[in-house]
C-alpha positions in Angstrom: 70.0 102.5 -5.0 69.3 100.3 -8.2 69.1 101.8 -11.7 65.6 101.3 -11.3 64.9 103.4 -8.1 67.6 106.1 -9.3 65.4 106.3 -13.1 61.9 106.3 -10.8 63.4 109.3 -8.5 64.7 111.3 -11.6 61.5 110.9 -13.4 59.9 111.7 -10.3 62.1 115.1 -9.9 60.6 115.6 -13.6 57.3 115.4 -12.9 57.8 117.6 -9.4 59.5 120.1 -11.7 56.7 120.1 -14.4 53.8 120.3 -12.1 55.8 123.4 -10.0 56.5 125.1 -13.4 52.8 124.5 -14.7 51.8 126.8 -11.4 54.5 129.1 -11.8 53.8 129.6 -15.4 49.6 130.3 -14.5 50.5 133.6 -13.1 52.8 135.4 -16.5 50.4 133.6 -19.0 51.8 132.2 -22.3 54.5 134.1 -23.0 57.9 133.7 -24.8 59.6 132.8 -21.3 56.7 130.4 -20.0 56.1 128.8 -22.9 60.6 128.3 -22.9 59.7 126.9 -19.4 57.7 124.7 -20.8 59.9 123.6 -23.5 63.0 123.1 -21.6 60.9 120.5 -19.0 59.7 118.5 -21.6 63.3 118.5 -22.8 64.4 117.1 -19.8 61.7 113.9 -20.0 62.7 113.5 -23.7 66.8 113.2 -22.4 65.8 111.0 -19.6 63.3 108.9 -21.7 66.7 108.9 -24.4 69.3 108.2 -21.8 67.3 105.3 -19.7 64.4 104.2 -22.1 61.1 104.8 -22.0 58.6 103.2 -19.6 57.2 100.4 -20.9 53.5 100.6 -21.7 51.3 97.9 -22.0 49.3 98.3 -25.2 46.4 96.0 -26.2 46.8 95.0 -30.1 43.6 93.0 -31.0 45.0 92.2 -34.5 48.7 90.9 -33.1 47.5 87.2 -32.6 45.7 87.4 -36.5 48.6 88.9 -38.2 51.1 88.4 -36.1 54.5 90.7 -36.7 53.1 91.8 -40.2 55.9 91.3 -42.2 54.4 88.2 -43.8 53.0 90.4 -47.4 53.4 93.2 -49.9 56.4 95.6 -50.4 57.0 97.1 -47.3 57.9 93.8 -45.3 61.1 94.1 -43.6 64.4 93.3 -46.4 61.8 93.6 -49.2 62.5 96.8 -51.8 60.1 97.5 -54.7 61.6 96.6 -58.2 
């Protein structure tokens, strides 16, 4: 398997694991050991998002053809500091 088919079956174990957790949780409500549950999936997503990336998104930014990276004014322009 490529890296890419081994990160798309472990997110896919993930979101197998969250979705059977979700259920299991419905029957003992939110207590202190569902809402762990809970807790330690999302864990696992943030590792694997931290180990492999995150999935790339695509985002629609009606401004970035105007202003471009933004960097071009005031302070807070990247190597800038405030005197």
């Amino acid at each position: 398997m490529s890296l890419e088919q081994d990160v798309a079956a472990a997110r896919g174990a993930v979101d197998a694991l969250e979705r059977a957790c979700a259920s299991l949780t419905r029957h003992s409500g939110d207590t202190l050991d569902a809402r762990r549950l809970r807790i330690d999936v999302a864990r696992l997503r943030d590792d694997l998002d931290l180990l492999c990336g995150v999935p790339r998104r695509a985002v629609h930014e009606p401004f970035a053809a105007v202003y471009g990276d933004g960097d071009d004014e005031g302070i807070g322009g990247s190597g800038r500091t405030r005197r």
